[in-house]
KEDRENGU-968845 format. One record per residue: x, y, z of N, C-alpha, C in turn. Coordinates in pm, 1 decimal. Layout:
<recs>
+----------+----------+----------+----------+----------+----------+----------+----------+----------+
|      n_u |      n_v |      n_w |     ca_u |     ca_v |     ca_w |      c_u |      c_v |      c_w |
+----------+----------+----------+----------+----------+----------+----------+----------+----------+
|        X |        Y |        Z |        X |        Y |        Z |        X |        Y |        Z |
...
+----------+----------+----------+----------+----------+----------+----------+----------+----------+
</recs>
This chain:
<recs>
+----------+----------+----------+----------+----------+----------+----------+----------+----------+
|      n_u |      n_v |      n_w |     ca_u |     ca_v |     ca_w |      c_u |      c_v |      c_w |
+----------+----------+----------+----------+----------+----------+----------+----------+----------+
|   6362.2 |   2484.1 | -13140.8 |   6290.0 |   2606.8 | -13114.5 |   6306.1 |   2699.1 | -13235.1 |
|   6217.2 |   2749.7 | -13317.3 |   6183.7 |   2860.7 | -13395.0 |   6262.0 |   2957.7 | -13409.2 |
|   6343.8 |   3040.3 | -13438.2 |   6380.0 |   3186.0 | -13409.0 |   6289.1 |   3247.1 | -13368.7 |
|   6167.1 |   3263.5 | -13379.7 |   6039.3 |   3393.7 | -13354.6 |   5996.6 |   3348.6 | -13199.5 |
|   6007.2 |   3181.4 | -13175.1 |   5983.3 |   3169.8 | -13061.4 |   6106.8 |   3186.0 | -12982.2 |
|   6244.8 |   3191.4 | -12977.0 |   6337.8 |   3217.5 | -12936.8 |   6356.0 |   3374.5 | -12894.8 |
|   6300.1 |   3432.8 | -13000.4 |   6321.2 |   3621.9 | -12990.1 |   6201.0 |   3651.3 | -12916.4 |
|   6032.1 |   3611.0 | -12891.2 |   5949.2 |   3643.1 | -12822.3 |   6036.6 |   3602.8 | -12661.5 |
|   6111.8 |   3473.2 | -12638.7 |   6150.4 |   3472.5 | -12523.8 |   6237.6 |   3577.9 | -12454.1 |
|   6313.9 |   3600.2 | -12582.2 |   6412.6 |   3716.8 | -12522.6 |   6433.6 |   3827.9 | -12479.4 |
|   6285.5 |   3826.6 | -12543.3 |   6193.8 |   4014.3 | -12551.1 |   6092.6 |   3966.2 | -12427.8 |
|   6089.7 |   3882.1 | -12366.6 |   5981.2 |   3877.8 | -12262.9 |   6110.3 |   3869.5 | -12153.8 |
|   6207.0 |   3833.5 | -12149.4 |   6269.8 |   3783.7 | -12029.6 |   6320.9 |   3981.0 | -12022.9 |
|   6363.9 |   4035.2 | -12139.2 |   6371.5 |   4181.1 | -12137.7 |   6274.2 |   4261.8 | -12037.5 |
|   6176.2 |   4246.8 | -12089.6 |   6060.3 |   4310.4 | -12045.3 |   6086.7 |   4281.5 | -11874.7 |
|   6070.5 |   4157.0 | -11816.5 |   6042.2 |   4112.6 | -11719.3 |   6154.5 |   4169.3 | -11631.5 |
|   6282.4 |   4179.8 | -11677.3 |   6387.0 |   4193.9 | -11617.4 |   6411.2 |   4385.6 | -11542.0 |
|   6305.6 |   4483.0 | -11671.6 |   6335.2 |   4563.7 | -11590.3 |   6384.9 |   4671.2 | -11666.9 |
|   6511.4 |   4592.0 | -11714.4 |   6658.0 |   4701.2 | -11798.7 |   6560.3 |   4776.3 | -11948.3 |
|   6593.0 |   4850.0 | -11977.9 |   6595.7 |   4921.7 | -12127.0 |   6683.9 |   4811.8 | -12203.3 |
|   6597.2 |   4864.9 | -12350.5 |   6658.2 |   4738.9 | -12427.2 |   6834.1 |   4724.9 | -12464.4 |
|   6878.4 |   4825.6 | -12417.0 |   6998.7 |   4853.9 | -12446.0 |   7086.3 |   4815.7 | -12331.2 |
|   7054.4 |   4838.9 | -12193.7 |   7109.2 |   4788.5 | -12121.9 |   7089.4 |   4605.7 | -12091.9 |
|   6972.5 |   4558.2 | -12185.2 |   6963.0 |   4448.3 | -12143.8 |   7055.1 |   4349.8 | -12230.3 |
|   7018.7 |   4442.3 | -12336.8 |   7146.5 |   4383.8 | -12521.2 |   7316.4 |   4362.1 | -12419.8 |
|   7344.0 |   4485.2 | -12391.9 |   7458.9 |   4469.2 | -12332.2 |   7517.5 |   4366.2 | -12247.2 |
|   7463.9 |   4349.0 | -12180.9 |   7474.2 |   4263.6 | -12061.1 |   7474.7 |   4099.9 | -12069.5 |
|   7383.8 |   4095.8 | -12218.5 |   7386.3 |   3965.4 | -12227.1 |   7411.4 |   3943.4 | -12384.9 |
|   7451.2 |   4059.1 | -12435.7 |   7589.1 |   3990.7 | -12555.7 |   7476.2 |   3995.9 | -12625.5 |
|   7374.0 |   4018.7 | -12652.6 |   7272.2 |   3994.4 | -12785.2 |   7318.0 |   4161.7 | -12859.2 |
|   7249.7 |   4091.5 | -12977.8 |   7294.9 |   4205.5 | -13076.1 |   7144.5 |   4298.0 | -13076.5 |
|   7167.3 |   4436.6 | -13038.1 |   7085.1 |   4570.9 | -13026.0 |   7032.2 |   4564.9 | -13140.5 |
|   7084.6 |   4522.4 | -13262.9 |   7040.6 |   4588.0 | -13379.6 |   6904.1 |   4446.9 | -13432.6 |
|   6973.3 |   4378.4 | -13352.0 |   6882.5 |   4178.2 | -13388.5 |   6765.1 |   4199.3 | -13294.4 |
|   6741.6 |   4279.3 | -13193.6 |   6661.1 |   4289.5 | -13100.4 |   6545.3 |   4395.1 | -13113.3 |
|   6640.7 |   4490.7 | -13166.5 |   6511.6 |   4595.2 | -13177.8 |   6446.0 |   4551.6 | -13328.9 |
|   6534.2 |   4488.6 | -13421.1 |   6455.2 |   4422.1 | -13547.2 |   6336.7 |   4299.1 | -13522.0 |
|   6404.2 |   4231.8 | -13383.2 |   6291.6 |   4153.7 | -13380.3 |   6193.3 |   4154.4 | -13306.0 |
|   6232.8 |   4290.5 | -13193.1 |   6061.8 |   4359.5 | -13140.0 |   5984.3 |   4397.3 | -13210.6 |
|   6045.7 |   4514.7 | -13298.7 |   5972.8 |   4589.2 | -13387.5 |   5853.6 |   4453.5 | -13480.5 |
|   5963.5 |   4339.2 | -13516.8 |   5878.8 |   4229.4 | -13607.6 |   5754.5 |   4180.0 | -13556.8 |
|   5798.2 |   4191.3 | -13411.3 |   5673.8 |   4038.0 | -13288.0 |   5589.8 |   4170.4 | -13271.0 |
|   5589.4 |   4291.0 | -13273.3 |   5483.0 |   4381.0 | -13253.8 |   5403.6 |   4424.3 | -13324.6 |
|   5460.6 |   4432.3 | -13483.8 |   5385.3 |   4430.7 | -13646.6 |   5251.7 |   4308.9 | -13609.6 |
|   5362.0 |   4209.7 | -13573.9 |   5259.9 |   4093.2 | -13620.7 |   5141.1 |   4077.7 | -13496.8 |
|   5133.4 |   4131.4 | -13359.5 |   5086.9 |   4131.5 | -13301.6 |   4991.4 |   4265.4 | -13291.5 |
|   5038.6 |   4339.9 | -13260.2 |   4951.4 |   4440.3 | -13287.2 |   4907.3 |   4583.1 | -13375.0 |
|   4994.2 |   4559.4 | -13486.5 |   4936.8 |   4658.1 | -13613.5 |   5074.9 |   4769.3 | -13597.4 |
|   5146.4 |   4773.7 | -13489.2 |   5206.2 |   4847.2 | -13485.7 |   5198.3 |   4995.2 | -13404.5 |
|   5124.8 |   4920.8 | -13329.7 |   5024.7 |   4994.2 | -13215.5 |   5078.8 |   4939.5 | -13079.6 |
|   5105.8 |   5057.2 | -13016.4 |   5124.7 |   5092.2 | -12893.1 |   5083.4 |   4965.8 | -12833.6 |
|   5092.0 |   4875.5 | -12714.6 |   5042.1 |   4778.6 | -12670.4 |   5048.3 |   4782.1 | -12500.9 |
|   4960.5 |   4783.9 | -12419.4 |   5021.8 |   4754.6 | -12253.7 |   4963.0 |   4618.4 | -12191.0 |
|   5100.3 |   4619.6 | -12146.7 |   5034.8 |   4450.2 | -12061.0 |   5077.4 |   4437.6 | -11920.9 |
|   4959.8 |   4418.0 | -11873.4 |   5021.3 |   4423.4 | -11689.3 |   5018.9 |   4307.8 | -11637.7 |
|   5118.2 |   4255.2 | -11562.3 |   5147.8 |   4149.1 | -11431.4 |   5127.2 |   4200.3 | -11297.1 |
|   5090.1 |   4132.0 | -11237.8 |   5056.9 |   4124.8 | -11102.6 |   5019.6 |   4319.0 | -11114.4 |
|   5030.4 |   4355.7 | -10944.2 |   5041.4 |   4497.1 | -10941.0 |   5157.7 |   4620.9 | -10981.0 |
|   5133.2 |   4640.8 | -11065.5 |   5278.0 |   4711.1 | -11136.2 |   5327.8 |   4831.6 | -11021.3 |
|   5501.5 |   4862.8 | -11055.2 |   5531.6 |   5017.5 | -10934.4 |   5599.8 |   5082.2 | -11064.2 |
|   5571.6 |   5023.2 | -11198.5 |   5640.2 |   5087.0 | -11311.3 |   5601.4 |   5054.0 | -11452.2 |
|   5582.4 |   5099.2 | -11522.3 |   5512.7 |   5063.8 | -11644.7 |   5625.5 |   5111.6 | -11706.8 |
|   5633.4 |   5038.3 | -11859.8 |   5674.9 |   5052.2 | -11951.7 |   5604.5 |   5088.1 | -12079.6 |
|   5651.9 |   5207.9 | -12150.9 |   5575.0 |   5238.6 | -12275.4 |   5679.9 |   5233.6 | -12394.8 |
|   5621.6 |   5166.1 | -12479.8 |   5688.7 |   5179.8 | -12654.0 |   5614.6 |   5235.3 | -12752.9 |
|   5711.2 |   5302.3 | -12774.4 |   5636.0 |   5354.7 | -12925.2 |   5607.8 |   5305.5 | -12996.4 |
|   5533.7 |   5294.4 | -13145.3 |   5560.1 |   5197.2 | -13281.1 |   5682.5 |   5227.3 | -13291.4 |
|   5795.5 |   5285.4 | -13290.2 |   5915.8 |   5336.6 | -13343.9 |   6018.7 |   5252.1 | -13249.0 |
|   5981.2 |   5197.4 | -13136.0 |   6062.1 |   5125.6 | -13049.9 |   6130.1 |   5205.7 | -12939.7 |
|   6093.0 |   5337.5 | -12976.6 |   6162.6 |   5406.5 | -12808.4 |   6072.4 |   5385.7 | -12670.6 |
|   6113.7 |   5339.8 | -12591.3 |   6082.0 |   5321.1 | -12468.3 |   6134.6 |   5376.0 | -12356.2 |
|   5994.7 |   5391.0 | -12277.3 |   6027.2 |   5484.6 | -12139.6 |   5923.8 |   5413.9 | -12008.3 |
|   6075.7 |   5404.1 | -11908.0 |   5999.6 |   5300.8 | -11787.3 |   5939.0 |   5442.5 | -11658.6 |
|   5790.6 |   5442.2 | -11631.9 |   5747.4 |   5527.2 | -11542.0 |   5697.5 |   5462.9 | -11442.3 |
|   5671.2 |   5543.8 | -11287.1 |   5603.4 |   5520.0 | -11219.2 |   5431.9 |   5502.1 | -11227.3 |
|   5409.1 |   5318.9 | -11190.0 |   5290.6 |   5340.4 | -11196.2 |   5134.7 |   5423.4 | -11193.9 |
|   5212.9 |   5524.5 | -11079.5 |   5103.7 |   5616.5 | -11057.0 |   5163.3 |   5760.8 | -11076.7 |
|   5185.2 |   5735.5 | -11203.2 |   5216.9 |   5838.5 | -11291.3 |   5075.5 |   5974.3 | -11350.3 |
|   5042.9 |   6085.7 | -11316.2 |   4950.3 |   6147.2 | -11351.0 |   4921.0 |   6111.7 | -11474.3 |
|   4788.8 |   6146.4 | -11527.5 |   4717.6 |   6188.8 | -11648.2 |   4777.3 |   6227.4 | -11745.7 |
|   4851.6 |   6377.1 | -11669.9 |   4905.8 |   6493.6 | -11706.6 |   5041.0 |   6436.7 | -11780.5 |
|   5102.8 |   6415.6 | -11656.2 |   5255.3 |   6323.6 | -11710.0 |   5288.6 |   6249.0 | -11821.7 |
|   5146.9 |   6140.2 | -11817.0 |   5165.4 |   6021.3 | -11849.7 |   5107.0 |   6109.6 | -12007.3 |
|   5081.2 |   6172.6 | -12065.4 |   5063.1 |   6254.2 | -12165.6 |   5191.2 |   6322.9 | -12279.6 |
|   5201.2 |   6366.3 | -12140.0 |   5360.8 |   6440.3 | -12198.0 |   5483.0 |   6349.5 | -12256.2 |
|   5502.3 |   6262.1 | -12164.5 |   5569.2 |   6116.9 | -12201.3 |   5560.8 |   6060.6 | -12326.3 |
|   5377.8 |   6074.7 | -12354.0 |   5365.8 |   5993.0 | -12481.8 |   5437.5 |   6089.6 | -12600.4 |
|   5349.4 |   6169.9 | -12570.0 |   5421.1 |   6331.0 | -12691.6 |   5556.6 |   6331.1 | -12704.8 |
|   5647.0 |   6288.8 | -12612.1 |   5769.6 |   6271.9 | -12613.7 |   5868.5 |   6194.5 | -12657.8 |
|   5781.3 |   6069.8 | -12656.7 |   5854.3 |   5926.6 | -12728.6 |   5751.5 |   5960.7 | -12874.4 |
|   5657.9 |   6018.5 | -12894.8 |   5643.1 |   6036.4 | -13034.0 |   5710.2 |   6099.5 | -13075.9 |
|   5759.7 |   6229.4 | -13038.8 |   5831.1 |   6322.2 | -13090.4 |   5952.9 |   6263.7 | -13132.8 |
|   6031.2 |   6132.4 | -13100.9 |   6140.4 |   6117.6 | -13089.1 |   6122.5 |   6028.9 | -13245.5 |
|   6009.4 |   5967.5 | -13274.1 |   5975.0 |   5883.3 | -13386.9 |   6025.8 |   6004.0 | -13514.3 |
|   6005.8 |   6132.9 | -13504.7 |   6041.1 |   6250.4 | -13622.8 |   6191.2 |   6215.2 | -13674.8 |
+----------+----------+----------+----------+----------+----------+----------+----------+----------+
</recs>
């Protein structure tokens, strides 16, 4: 297996699992600093470095990333309004 296909798994079983990337690093001994290097990499190459959303089944929580890699898990039926402020917020954090 690849490294890139090894780190897309690890970053999907992340995703799937729920945790922030930090609580998920922890828990299973991977290195924070190897993880957010190799999201940040699988997201360059995938999408420009642009924001990306992907939904399964019916979501009760979405997850948003910045290009910068900060992430914030919300309720699906999160307002307009909210879901605004949020973004402004994990941008702000990119400064």
């Amino acid at each position: 297996m690849s490294k890139r296909t090894e780190w897309e798994q690890i970053i999907q079983e992340q995703v799937e699992s729920g945790q922030s990337g930090a609580a998920f690093c922890r828990e299973r001994g991977v290195s924070d600093k190897l993880f957010s290097y190799w999201k940040r990499k699988l997201r360059e190459k995938v999408g420009g470095g642009r924001t990306r959303f992907t939904q399964v089944g019916a979501p009760t929580m979405i997850e948003l990333t910045s290009p910068n890699g900060v992430s914030a898990r919300v309720p699906a039926d999160v307002s307009v309004t909210q879901l605004q402020m949020i973004v402004e917020a994990l941008s702000a954090q990119h400064s």
